[in-house]
C-alpha positions as CSV (number, residue, x, y, z in Angstrom):
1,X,0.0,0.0,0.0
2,X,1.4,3.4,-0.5
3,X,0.9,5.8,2.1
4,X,3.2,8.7,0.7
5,X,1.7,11.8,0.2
6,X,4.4,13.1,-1.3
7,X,7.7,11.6,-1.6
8,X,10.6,11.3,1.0
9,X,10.0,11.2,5.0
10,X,7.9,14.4,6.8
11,X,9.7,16.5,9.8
12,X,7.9,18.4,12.1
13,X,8.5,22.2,10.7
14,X,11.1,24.2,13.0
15,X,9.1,26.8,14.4
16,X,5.8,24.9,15.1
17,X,5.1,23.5,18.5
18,X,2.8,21.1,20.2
19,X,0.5,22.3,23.0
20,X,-0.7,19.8,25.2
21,X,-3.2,20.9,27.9
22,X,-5.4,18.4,29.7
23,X,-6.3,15.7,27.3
24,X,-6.3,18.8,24.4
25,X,-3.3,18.5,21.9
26,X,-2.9,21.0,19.8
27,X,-0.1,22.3,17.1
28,X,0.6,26.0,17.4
29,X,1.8,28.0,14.2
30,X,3.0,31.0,15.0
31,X,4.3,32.1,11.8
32,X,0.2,31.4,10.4
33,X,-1.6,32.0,13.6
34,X,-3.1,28.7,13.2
35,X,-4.1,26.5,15.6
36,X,-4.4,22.2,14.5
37,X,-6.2,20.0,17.0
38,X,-4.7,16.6,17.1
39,X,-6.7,13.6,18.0
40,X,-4.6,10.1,19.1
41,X,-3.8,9.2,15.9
42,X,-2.5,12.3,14.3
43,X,-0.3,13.1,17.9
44,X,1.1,9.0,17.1
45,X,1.8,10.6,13.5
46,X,2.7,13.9,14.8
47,X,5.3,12.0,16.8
48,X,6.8,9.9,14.1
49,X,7.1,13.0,12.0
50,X,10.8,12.9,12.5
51,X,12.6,13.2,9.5
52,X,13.8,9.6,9.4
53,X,10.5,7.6,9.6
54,X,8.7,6.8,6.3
55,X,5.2,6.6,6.0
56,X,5.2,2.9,5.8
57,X,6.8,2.8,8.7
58,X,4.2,5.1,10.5
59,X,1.6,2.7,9.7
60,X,3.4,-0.6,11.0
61,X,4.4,1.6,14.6
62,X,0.7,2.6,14.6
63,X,-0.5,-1.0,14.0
64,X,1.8,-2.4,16.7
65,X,0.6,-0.1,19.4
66,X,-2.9,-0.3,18.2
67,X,-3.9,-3.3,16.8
68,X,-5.6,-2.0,14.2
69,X,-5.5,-3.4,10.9
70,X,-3.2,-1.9,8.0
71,X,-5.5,-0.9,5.5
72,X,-7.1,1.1,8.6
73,X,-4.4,3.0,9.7
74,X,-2.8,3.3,6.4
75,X,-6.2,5.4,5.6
76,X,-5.3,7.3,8.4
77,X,-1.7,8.2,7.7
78,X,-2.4,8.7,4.6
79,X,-5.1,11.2,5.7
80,X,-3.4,12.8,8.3
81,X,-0.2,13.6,6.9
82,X,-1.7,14.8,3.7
83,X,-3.8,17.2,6.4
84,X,-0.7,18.1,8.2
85,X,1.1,18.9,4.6
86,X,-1.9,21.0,3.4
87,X,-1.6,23.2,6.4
88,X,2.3,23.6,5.8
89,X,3.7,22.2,9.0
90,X,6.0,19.3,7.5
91,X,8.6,19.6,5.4
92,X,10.0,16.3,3.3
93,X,13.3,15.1,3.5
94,X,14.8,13.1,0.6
95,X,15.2,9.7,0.2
C-alpha cells in the first residue's frame, strides 16, 4: 500500500510546537496564527514526524501499538499527513 503523500519522509517544521493541555493536543503555528487539533492518531503521526521515519513505517508503529488493521491506519496516515502537509507544517526530507 502506498501511504506517501508526497515523496521522501515528513519532519515536524522548526518553528511549530505542540501544545498539550489536559487531554487537548494541539499544534501552534506562530508564523500562520493557526491552531491544528490533534486527535490520538494524528499526535502517534505527529510523533513519528521525525525526519527519518517513512510513511510505511508510520503505519506498522501505529498498528503495533494499536492493533488496528493496516488498511485502517494506512487510511489514516495517509489522511493525516496529507492534512498536516496542506496546512504547511512538514517539510520532506529526501530519500
Amino acid at each position: 500500500m502506498n501511504t506517501t503523500v508526497r515523496s521522501g519522509r515528513p519532519r515536524r517544521r522548526e518553528g511549530v510546537w505542540l501544545r498539550q493541555a489536559g487531554t487537548e493536543n494541539a499544534v501552534v503555528d506562530p508564523t500562520k496564527d493557526s491552531v491544528h487539533l490533534l486527535n490520538d492518531t494524528a499526535l502517534a503521526i505527529w510523533h513519528l514526524c521525525d525526519g527519518d521515519t517513512q510513511p510505511e513505517e508510520m503505519v506498522a508503529a501505529i498498528c503495533e501499538i494499536s492493533a488496528l488493521h493496516p488498511d485502517v491506519v494506512t487510511e489514516d496516515v495517509t489522511r493525516i499527513l496529507g492534512e498536516f502537509d496542506r496546512a504547511g507544517i512538514l517539510e520532506w526530507v529526501d530519500e
